[in-house]
N, C-alpha and C positions, 0 to 999 in steps of 0.2 A: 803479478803482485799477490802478495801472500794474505788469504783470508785470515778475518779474524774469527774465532769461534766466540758465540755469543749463549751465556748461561743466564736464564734466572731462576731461584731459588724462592720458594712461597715462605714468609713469615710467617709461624703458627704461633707465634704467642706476641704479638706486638702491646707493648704497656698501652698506646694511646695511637690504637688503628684508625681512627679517625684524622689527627695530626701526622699520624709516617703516611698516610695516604696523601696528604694533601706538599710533605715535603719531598726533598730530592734525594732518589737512590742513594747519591754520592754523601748524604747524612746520615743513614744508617749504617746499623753496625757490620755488615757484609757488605763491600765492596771491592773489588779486585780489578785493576786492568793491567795488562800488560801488552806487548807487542802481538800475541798470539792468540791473546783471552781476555774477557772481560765478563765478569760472574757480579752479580749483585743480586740484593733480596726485593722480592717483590711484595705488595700489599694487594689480597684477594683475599672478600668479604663477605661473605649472604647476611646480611640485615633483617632479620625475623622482627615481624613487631613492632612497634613504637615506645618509648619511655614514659614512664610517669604524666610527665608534661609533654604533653603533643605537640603543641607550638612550635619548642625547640627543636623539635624533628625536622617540623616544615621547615621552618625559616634553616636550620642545616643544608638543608636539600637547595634552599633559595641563592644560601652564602657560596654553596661550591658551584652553582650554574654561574654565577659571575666571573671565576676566575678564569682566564684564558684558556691556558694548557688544562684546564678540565670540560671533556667532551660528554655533555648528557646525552649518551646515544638515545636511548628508549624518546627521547624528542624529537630530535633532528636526524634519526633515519632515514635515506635516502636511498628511495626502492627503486630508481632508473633503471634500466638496463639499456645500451646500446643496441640497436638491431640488429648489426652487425658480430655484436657479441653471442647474442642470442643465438641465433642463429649456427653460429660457429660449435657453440653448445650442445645445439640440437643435433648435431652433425656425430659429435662425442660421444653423444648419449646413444644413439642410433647404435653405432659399433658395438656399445658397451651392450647393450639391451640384446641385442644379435650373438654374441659372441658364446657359447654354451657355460660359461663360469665366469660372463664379464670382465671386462680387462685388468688386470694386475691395477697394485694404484700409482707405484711408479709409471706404467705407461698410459695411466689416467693422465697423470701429474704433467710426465713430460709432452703429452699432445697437447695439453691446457695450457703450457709453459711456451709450445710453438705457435699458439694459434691468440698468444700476447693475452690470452685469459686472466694469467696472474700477471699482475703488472711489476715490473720493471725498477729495481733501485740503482743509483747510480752508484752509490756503493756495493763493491761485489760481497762483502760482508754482509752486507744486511739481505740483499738476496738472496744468498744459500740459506741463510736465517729464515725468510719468509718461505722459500721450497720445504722444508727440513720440518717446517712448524704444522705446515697445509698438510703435509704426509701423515704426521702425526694425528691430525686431528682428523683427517679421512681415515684413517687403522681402527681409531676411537670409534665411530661414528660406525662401521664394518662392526666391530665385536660386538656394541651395545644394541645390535637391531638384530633379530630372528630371522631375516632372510640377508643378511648381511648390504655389500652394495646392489643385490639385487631388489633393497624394501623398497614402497612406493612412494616414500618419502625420499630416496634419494635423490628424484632429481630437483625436486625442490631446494633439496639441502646444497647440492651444484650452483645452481642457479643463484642462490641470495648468498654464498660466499663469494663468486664471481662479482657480484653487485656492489657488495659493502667490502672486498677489498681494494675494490677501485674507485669509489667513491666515500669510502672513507679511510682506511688504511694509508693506502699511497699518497691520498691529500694533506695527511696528519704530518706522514715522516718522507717526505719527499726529496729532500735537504739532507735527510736526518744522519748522524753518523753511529756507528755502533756505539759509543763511547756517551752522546748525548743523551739524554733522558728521556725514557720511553714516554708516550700515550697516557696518559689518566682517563678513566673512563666511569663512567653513574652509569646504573641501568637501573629505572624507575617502574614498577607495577610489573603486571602479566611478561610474560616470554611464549613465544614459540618455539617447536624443535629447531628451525635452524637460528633462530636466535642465541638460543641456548648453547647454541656448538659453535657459532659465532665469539658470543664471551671468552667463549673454556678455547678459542684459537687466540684472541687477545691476550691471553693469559695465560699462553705457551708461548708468546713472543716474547713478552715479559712488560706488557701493560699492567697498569696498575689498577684496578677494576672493581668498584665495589656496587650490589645489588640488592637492593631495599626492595621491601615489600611487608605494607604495612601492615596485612592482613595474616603476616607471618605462613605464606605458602612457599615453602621453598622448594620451587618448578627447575631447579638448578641442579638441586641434587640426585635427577633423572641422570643427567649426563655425569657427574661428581659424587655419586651415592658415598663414597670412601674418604671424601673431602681430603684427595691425592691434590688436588690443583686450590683449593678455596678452603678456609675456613666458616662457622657460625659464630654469629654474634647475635643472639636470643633476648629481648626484651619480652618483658611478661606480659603487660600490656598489647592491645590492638587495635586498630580501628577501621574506620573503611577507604577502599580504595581511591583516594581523590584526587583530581588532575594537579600534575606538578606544578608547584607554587611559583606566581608569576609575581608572588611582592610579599614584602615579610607582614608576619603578622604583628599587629598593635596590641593584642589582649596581653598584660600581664599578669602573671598568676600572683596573688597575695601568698603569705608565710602559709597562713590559714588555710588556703585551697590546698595549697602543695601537703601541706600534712595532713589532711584529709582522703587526700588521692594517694599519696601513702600508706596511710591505714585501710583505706581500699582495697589497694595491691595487697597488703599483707591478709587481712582479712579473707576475701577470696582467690587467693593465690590458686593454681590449680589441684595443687596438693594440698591445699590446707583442710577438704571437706566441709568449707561454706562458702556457698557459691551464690550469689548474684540472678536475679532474674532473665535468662537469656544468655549467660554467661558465653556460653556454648556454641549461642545461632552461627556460626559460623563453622565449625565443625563437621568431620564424618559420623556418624553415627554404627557401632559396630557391636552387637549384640552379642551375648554369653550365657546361653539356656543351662538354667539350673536345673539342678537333681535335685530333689526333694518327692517327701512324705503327700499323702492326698490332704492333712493336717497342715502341712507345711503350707501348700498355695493359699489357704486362707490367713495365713498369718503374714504372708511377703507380698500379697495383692496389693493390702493397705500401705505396703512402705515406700516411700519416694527411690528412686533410681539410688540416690546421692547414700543411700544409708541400706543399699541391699548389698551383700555380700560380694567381692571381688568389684565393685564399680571402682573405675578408674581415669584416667584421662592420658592418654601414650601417643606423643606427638600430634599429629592435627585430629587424633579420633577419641570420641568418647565411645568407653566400652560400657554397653549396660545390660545390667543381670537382668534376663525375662525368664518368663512362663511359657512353656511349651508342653502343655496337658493334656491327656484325653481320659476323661472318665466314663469310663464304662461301667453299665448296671446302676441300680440304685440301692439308695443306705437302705438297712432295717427301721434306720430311723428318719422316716417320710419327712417329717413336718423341719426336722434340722436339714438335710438333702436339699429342700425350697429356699432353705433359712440363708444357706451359702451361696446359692445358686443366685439369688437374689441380692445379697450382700454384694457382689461380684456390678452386678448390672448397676447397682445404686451411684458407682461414680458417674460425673459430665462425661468423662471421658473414656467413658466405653460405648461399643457398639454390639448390639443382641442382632443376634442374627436367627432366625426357627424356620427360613420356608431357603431351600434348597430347588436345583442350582442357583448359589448366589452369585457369582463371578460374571462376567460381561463373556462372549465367543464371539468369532469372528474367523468368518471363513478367506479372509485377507490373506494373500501371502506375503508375507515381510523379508522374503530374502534380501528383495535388493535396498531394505531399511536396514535390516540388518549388515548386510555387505560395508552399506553405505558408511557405519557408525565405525567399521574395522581399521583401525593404523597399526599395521607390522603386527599383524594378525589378532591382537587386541582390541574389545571396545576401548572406546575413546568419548570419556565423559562431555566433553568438549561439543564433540559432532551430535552427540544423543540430546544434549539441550538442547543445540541448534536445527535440529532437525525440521522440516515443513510438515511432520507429521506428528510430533510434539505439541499434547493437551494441556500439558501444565505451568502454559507461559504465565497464566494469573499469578501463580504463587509466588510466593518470595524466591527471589535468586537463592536466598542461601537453601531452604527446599528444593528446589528446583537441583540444585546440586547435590543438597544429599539424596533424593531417589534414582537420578542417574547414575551417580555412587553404588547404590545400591542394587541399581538392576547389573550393574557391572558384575559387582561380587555374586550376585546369583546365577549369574550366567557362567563365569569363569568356572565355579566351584559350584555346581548344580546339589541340591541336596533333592531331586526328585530321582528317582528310576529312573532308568531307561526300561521301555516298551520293548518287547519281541518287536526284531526290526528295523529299529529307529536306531539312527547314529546317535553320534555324542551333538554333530551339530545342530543334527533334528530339536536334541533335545531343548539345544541353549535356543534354537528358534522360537521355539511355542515355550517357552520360559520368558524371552523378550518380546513375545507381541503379548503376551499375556500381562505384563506388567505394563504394556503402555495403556492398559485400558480400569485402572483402579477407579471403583465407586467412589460415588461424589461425598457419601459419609465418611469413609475412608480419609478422602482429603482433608476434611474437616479435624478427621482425628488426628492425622498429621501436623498438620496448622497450630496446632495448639499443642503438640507435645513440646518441651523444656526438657532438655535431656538428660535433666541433673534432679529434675524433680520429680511430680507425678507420672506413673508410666502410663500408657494408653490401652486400654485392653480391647479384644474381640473375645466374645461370648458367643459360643453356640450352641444350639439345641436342637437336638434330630428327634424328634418325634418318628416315634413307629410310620405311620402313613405317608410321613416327607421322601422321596428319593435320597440317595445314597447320594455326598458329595462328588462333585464332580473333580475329574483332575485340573481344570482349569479355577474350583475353587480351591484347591490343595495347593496351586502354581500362586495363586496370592497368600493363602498361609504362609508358605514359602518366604516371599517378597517378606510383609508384615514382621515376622520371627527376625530375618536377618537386619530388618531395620532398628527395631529395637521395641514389639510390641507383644504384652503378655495375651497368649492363648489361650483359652480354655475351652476345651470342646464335650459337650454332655453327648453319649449315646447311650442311651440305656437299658437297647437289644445287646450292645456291645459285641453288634456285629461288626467284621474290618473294614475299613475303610483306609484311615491313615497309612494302614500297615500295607496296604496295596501297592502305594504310590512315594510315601516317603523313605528314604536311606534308614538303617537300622541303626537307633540310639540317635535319633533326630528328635525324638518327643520324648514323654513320662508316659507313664501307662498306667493307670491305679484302677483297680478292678471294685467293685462294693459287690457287696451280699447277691444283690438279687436282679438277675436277665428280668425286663419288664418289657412285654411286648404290645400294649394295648393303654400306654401312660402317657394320656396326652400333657403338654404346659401347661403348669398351674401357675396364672396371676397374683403379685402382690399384694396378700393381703392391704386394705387402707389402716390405716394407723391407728387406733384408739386415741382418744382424748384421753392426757393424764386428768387425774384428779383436780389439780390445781384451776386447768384451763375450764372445766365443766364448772368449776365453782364461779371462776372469773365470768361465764358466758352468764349464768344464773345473776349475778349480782348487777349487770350492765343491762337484764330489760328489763331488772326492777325496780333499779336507782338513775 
């Protein structure tokens, strides 16, 4: 009996992807069958976001778990595995692991195909369809991983296709003919890797598949960076993750609210340059150290993120302009030299720092913390939250993600030296245990930075008789800098230090008049009483 070849083709412009999702192939405007082919357009969607009115999002979400032919996978996921199946797996994996370049994936394919792994349609169409599709998305899954089928995530990625095409795939379309209508499928909140290449295989069968996530992270475009298989559909709006709605919501919004939250949206849109208290908390945080004059830091210290120069906001990251200074020597002009120096210290949200080593050491070794945190040779912010040896479970989740964030990008892309000696991994080592140990002031400054507003500074001052910075306090300048905080470092021997341990054109460098070797910290002055208040204090003990 003569197969039929089976094509779907991804919609990229649908008027109302919400409604061709919910209708039948056979309505849309590509559809084709004949004796030998049968071609239609398929509906794949990443849902960033939520709209204006929240509600209507849920209660969306509420109305498509009702209808039959629509499967909320991200709910009723079904992680079984047969023992039997398992097993047979292990057996696969065995050879593959053994073999010096792993087995080819057609003879992955076809031992999985003998040993009834992939299951079975009764139509021989629709089984060359699901062999054809499985190939496809193990070739996928091979190019986007750096050790290919040998990463250590493959055998997991094995395992939960094995699972969820047999307990759910083949339960879906069992019956099913080439010619019937494919699979509808939700996927609600968070993904994992083989989640995610689970999808992107429904969606090379030619499911019609759409992926919400309120919080607008789209964990999809890992596997779909090119959006070859799925489109985006971006609301401006966001909110926080909440479990999938089990009954619609009753609050209706008045005329009034809705054009309120309107003007809202318009008002601090992301690009509009007014932004909302917290707009952001949910964001990465990704720093842009200015060039500037010794004149310059005192004029940009005082200004909000949201109004210094190149601040921006570029997909899920806020970029924000800092300070990365070292002044060395002091002015001719002493009393202006305190005047700034001081000015600097006066906001909440700075931290002074005058007695060296400041930074925490630890003669710990963290290989296998660090090992532990690596998927396909990268950290993985995921495992570095989750860690048993993770101090910062107090802080807010969305902290909590942006310093894991952060330790990432410092490690990846080290801006310290390397030592005589030390590899590159050395380096990322004592970079990452050095950041899991940040002062408790520190956090504090963290906790409270708004990343659209005030920036947060560190202030330092090396007095002649303090020791030299350590490299473990240069490993959290480091940290601090790329998160997004202004630096200011006073030496006024303007002996090296930074220039020791950090990359070159990593900092500013402003030189003043005069090397002082014997200048201890001079304290804030206390303020004077204006006129006015001396007059005011005189008049209150005599009347």
């Amino acid at each position: 009996m003569q197969t039929i070849t089976i094509e779907s083709v991804l919609e990229r412009d649908p008027i109302d992807w919400l409604q061709a999702f919910q209708d039948s192939p056979k309505m849309r405007a590509l559809y084709e069958a004949t004796d030998k082919h049968v071609r239609f357009s398929r509906i794949a969607v990443r849902v960033l976001g939520v709209p204006i009115e929240e509600d209507d999002y849920f209660n969306s979400l509420f109305t498509l778990a009702q209808h039959q032919n629509i499967h909320i996978l991200s709910e009723e996921l079904n992680k079984h595995i047969e023992q039997s199946d398992f097993q047979a797996l292990q057996g696969i994996l065995a050879q593959h692991q053994n073999s010096p370049k792993g087995l080819s994936i057609n003879r992955l394919i076809a031992m999985m195909y003998g040993h009834q792994l992939i299951p079975k349609h009764d139509d021989a169409s629709m089984n060359r369809h699901l062999q054809l599709a499985t190939i496809r998305v193990v070739e996928r899954f091979r190019d986007q991983q750096s050790l290919g089928l040998m990463a250590n995530d493959f055998r997991r990625f094995l395992i939960d296709m094995v699972k969820w095409l047999k307990n759910h795939w083949i339960q879906w379309t069992k019956t099913m003919k080439s010619t019937d209508d494919f699979p509808k499928v939700v996927w609600y909140g968070e993904t994992t890797i083989s989640q995610r290449y689970f999808l992107l295989l429904l969606m090379e069968l030619g499911c019609d598949v759409l992926i919400f996530h309120p919080v607008a992270v789209d964990e999809f475009a890992e596997v779909d960076p090119t959006n070859i298989f799925s489109i985006t559909h971006s609301y401006a709006s966001q909110t926080t993750l909440q479990p999938f709605p089990d009954k619609l919501r009753d609050r209706q919004a008045t005329v009034g609210y809705r054009s309120s939250q309107h003007f809202e949206q318009l008002m601090h849109d992301q690009q509009s340059g007014v932004y909302r208290p917290w707009q952001f908390k949910d964001f990465m945080p990704r720093s842009l150290t200015l060039r500037m004059t010794y004149d310059d830091i005192f004029i940009y210290a005082n200004e909000k993120a949201m109004v210094r120069p190149n601040f921006e906001v570029v997909g899920h990251e806020v970029v924000i302009p800092v300070i990365f200074a070292k002044i060395s020597g002091v002015s001719s002009r002493r009393e202006e030299y305190w005047q700034f120096m001081h000015k600097l210290q006066a906001s909440p949200q700075t931290v002074f720092v005058q007695e060296f080593p400041y930074a925490k050491t630890s003669k710990a070794n963290f290989h296998f913390h660090y090992k532990h945190c690596l998927v396909n040779g990268e950290l993985s912010e995921e495992r570095i939250v989750q860690s048993d040896w993770w101090q910062y479970g107090e802080l807010t989740l969305e902290l909590q993600q942006a310093i894991a964030h952060t330790i990432k990008s410092s490690c990846e892309k080290p801006l310290l030296k390397q030592q005589p000696n030390e590899s590159l991994y050395d380096l990322q080592l004592f970079l990452f245990k050095q950041m899991t140990m940040i002062p408790k002031e520190i956090l504090r400054l963290l906790q409270s930075f708004d990343y659209s507003q005030e920036v947060p500074k560190l202030v330092l001052y090396q007095s002649p008789q303090q020791p030299a910075l350590s490299r473990e306090d240069i490993a959290l300048l480091v940290f601090l800098n790329r998160f997004g905080v202004d630096i200011v470092f006073y030496n006024p021997t303007g002996k090296l230090d930074l220039e020791k341990y950090l990359q070159e054109d990593t900092f500013d460098s402003h030189r003043l008049e005069h090397m002082v070797f014997d200048l201890q910290y001079e304290e804030p002055k206390p303020q004077k009483s204006a006129p006015d208040k001396i007059i005011k204090k005189l008049f209150n003990r005599f009347f």
